[in-house]
Structures are given as C-alpha cells and as structure tokens.
C-alpha positions as CSV (number, residue, x, y, z in Angstrom):
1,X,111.9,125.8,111.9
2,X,111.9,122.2,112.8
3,X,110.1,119.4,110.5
4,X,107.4,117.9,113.1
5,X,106.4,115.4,110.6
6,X,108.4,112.8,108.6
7,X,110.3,114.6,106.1
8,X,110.2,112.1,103.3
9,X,107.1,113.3,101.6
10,X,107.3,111.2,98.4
11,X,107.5,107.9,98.8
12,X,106.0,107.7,102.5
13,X,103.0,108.7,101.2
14,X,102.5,107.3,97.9
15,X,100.5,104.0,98.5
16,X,102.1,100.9,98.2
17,X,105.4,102.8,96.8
18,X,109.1,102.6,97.3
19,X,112.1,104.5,96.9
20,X,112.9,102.8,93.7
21,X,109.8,102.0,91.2
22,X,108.9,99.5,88.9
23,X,109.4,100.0,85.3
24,X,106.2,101.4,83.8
25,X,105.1,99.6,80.2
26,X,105.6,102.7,77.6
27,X,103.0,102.2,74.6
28,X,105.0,101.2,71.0
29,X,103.6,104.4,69.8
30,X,105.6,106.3,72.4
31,X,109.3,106.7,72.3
32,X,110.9,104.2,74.2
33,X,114.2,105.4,75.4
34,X,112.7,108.9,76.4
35,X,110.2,106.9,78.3
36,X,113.1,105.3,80.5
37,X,115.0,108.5,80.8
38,X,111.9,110.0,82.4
39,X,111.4,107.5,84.7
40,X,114.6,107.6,85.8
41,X,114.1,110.9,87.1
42,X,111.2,110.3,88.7
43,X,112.7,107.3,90.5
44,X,116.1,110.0,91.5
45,X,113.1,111.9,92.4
46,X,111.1,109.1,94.8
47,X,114.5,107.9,96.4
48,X,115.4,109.4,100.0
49,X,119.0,109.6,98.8
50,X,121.1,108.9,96.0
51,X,120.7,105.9,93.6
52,X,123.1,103.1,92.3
53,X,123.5,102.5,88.6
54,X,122.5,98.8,89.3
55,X,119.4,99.7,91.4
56,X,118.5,102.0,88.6
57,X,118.8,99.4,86.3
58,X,117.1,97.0,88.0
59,X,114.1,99.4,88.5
60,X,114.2,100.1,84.9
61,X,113.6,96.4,83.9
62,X,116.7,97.0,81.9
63,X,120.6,95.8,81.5
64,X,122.7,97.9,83.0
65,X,124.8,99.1,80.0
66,X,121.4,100.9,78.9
67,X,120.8,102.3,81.9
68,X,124.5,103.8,81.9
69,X,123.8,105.6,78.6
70,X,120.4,106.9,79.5
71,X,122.4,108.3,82.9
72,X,125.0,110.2,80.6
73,X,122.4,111.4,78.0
74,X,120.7,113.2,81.4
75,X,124.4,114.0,82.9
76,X,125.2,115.8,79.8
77,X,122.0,118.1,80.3
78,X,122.7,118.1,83.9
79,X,120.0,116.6,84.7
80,X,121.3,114.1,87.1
81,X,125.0,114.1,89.2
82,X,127.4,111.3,89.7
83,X,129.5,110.9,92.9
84,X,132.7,109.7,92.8
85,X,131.0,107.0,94.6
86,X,129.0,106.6,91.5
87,X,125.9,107.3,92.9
88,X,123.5,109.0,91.3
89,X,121.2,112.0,92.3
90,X,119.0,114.5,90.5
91,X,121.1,117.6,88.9
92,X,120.5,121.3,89.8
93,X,119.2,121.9,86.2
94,X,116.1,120.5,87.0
95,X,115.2,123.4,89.4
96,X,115.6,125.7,86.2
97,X,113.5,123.5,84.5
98,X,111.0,123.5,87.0
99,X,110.8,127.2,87.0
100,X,107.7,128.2,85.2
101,X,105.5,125.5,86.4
102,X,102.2,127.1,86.5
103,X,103.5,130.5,86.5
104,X,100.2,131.7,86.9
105,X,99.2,129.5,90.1
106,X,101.7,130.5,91.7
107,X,101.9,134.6,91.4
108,X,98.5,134.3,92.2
109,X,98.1,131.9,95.1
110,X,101.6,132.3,97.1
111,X,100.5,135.4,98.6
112,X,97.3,134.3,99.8
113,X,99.1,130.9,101.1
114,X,101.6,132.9,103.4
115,X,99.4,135.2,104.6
116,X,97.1,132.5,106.1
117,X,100.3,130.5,107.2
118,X,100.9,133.1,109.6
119,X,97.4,134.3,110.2
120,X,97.1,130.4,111.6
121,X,100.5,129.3,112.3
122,X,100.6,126.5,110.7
123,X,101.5,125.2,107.0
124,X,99.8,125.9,103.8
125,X,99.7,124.5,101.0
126,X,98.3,124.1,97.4
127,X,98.3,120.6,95.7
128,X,97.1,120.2,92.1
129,X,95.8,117.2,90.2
130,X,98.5,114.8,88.5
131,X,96.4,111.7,87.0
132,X,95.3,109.4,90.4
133,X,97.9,111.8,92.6
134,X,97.4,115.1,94.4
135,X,101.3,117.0,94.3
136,X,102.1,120.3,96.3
137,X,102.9,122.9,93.8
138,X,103.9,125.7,96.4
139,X,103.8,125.4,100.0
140,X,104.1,128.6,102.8
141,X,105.1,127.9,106.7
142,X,104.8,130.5,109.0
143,X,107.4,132.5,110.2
144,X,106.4,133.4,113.6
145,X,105.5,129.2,115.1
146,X,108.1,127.5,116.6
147,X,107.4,124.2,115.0
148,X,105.4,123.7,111.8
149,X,105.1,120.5,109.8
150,X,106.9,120.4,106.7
151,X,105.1,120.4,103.1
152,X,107.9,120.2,100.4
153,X,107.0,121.4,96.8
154,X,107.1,118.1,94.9
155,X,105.4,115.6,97.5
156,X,102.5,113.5,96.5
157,X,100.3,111.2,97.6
158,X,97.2,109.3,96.3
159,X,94.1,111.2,95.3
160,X,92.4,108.4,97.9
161,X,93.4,109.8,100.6
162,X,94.4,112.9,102.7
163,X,92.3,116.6,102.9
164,X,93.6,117.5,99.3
165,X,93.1,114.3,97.7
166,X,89.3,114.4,98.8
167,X,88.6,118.1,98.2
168,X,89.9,117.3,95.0
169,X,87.4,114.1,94.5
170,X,84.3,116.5,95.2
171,X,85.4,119.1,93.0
172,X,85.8,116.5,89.9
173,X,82.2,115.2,87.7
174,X,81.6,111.4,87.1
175,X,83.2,111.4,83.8
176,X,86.4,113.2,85.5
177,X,86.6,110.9,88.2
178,X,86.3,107.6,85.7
179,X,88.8,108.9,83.3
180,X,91.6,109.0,86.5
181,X,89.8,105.7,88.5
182,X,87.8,103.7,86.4
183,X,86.1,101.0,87.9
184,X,86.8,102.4,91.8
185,X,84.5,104.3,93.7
186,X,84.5,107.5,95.1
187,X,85.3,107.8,99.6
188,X,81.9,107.8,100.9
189,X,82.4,111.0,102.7
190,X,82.3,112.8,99.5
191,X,78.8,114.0,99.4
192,X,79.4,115.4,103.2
193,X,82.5,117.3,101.8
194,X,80.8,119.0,99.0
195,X,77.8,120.3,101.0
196,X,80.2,122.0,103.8
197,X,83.0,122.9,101.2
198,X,86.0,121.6,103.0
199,X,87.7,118.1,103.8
200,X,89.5,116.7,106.8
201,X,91.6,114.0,107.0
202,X,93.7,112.2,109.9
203,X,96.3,110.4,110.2
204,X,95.7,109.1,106.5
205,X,99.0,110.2,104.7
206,X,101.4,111.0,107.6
207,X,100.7,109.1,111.1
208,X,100.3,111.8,113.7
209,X,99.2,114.5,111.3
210,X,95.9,116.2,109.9
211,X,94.7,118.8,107.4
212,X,92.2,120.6,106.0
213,X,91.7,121.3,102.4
214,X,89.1,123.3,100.3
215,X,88.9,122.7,96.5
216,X,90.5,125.7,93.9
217,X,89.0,125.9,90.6
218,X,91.1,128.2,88.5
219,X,90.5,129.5,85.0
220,X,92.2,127.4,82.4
221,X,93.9,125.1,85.0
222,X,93.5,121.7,86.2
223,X,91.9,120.6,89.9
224,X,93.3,121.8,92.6
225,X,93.2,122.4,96.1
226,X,94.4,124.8,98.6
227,X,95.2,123.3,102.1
228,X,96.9,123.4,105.7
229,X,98.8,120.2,107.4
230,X,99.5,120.5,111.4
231,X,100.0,118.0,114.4
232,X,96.5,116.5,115.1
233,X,94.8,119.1,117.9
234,X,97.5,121.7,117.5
235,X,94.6,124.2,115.4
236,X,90.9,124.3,115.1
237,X,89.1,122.5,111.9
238,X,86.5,124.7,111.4
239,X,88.5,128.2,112.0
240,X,91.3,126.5,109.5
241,X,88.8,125.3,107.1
242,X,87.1,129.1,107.3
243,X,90.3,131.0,106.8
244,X,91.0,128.6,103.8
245,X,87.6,129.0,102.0
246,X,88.7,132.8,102.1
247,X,91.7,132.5,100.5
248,X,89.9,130.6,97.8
249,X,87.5,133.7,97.5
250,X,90.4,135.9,97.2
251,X,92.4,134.1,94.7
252,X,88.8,133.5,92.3
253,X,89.0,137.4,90.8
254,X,92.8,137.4,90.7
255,X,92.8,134.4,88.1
256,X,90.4,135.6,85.7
C-alpha cells in the first residue's frame, strides 16, 4: 500500500524539531548518565537514518568519549546497533521493550481501529497524551484502498496542532491543560470542538493532508484520542467524524 504522505512522521511534525535534538537540562536530583542514555534513544529515534557518534555527541552537549560509553552501555543491552561504518541506529530490543505498552489500549481499541479503516478506507489511528505531544500508540490502514496515508506507531507531533492534538485539548480541564502549557492558551476553536465532539484539522501537521479525531477517555488511562488521516477531499468530515464517535462508543464498555 503506498505512503501518500511524507513518511518521516517524527521529526516533520514535531514543531521547530530536528533530526538530532538538543540536550535537555536533567534536574541534580535525577540521575545524570541515565538521563543522557535516554535521550540518546530518543534522538536514534527522531533521526530519518542512522546517527554518528560525533553528532550524538554534539546533541548531547557532551565530549565524545562519554557519549561512546553511554553507546556501549545501550549496545550491550542491544539497545542501539553499530555499522561497520560506525553509525549508529536503534537496536531490535527496543521492539521487545515496547511490547506491553498499554496492553490494555490496545486489545481493546485495535479491533475497533481496523474495522473502521476499512469501513472508510482510509487510516486510523489512536494517539495518546505524552506531556505537550500527542504519539500514535496503534495505527490500522485499510486493506482494500489502493493508497492510504501512512500513520507509524511512534509519530508525534505537538498537542497545538493537528485533529488529535485538539480533541485532546477539549477533552483536558484548566488545571490539566496548565500543568502541560502554562502560561499559553488554548486554540480558539476549542469550545466549537467540544460542543460537536470531533476535530478537524488541515494541512497543520503534514501539508496536503487532513484528519479527523474524536477524544477517548478510558478508565485508568491518560487522554487520548481516536482518529483518521487522509488526502484533503479524498473522504467526508462529517461521515468520518460519525463513524469515529462510534468506535468511541464501542470501545467505552470494553474498558471498564
């Protein structure tokens, strides 16, 4: 099935990111070197391909020889790979790790995501809340379209923007909403959302591209969100947004 839209859903969409990241202050009461080793995997995880040593130190804020021992603290866990080249990529292990991520979530909306991927023929989707970002934790495409944009599990973007990220703003209260932006107000558009129990979006994370997302409130888990991503004018708003709003309804009693 061929990827319509950019496939590079990490760092395309995040705002004002790049493949590599800037080091991230880590608090004295935190542990320093764990700190680093973490963001080198999300910076292995940002990057379109594989990462140099030196570029990983440099991200890190750090001289290389400490970036080299942090790399074979996560090689020896297989965490991360090294080519001969000596570049360096996220390891297989981290699938394993990655596992039992919302275990829960996932039995119970996967179903409901696949079915209305092929009721409408295009993508769905269901990002979750990760402090100002929305991330895909599953995604379905439909198996009978011919072309379907691409949602990879993992992709992110900023809670400011895009169908998720705003049916996620109107599903959070005030105090919510200051503890992940304080000081920054909420899209105006909010209110509208709320009332008709879907967003849109255009454009916003992905030039060329739209969705429609409908906020997912599950027992004992964070915000959430269950939406579908398609060429602008290739599917109906309304008839998407109504199809979504049922699987919401469905997956309600299944996560009690």
């Amino acid at each position: 099935m061929p990827d319509v839209s950019a496939q590079n859903t990490d760092a395309k969409r995040r705002e004002g990111s790049s493949a590599v990241t800037e080091a991230i202050p880590t608090s004295s009461n935190h542990s320093q070197t764990l700190s680093r080793g973490i963001q080198m995997l999300e910076i292995l995880a940002e990057a379109d391909a594989g990462v140099s040593i030196a570029e990983l130190s440099k991200a890190l804020g750090v001289h290389r020889s400490i970036a080299y021992r942090i790399l074979r603290t996560l090689e020896d866990h297989g965490l991360v790979t090294r080519s001969d080249a000596g570049v360096v990529s996220l390891g297989s292990r981290m699938v394993y790790l990655a596992r039992n991520v919302a275990p829960t979530m996932r039995a119970t909306v996967q179903p409901e995501l696949v079915e209305a991927a092929n009721e409408l023929g295009v993508t769905c989707f269901m990002s979750v809340l990760d402090r100002a970002e929305c991330i895909t934790l599953i995604s379905a495409e439909p198996t009978t379209a011919t072309a379907a944009v691409v949602q990879r599990p993992g992709s992110r973007h900023s809670i400011a923007v895009g169908a998720p990220g705003l049916a996620i703003q109107s599903s959070l209260t005030q105090s919510q909403w200051l503890a992940i932006a304080p000081g920054e107000s909420r899209r105006p558009e909010i209110d509208d959302i709320r009332g008709r129990g879907y967003a849109t979006s255009h454009d916003e994370v992905i030039s060329g591209v739209s969705s429609v997302a409908v906020p997912l409130q599950i027992g004992g888990e964070g915000p959430a969100a269950i939406a579908a991503v398609f060429v602008t004018g290739a599917a109906d708003l309304a008839a998407v947004a109504e199809r979504l709003q049922l699987a919401v309804a469905r997956i309600a009693p299944r996560s009690r």
